[in-house]
C-alpha angles and dihedrals in degrees: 000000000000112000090216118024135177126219138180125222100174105296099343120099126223120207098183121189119207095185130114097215128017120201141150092317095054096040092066089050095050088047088048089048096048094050094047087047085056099047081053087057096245103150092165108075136169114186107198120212100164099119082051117100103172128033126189132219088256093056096047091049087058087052090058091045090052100055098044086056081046092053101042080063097049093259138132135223133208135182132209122202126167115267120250087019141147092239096046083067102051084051091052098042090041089063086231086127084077084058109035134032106244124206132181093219141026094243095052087056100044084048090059090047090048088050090066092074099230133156107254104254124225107187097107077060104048087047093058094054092044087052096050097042092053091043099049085229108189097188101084097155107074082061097063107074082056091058102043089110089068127064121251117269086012100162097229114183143315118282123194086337083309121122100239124202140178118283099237087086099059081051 
């Protein structure tokens, strides 16, 4: 199993962590993958911390850092931890519920996105296929399982004057 995994629920991101215990070395992995998910346009994020059962100060501080990069682009930015765990109490003794929305499943955090009423957004996919077209990437695979929520062959958008569509038809 991949210890960090990205995957895709409409227009929400989620930035799932398979790890026990997160420190200063993850920290710098989950920063470096928030900034490259905002350079993708992704402004709906979970970041999924269920498996974790111990967070340290650096990773929370990441966290923070995050979410302020998240907000500057009109993003938001939710976490999920496991209920009755080691690490939900670090979160609630470390004052970091002030800062972030906390939920105790994915589905609770992709509800309260779905509540906001906005129009699902494709650009991460329309980047991906930008990046791979421009690029001549010849790996598809290891895009298809991002882009499941979408049909094969779905016509999503227009990119550099070009139709763009999901990977799995080129598959």
């Amino acid at each position: 199993m991949e210890d960090f995994k990205k995957q895709v629920s409409g227009d929400v991101l989620i930035e799932k962590v398979n790890l026990q215990r997160v420190s200063h070395k993850e920290a710098n992995i989950m920063k470096s993958r928030i900034f490259e998910d905002n350079l993708l346009n992704n402004r709906k994020i979970i970041i999924d911390l269920s498996k974790c059962d111990f967070i340290d100060s650096s990773f929370l501080g990441a966290l923070v850092d995050s979410l302020k990069l998240i907000i500057k682009t009109g993003g938001e930015i939710k976490i999920v931890i496991a209920p009755s765990s080691f690490a939900e109490r670090i979160i609630n003794n470390s004052g970091i519920l002030t800062v972030f929305e906390i939920y105790t499943s994915v589905k609770d955090a992709l509800k309260c996105f779905r509540q906001n009423g906005k129009e699902p957004q494709i650009e991460f996919t329309n980047h991906i296929y930008y990046l791979c077209e421009k690029y001549d990437y010849k790996n598809w695979s290891q895009f298809s399982t991002l882009l499941t929520p979408y049909t094969p062959n779905q016509r999503v958008g227009v990119v550099d004057g070009r139709d763009a569509y999901t990977l799995q038809h080129i598959l």
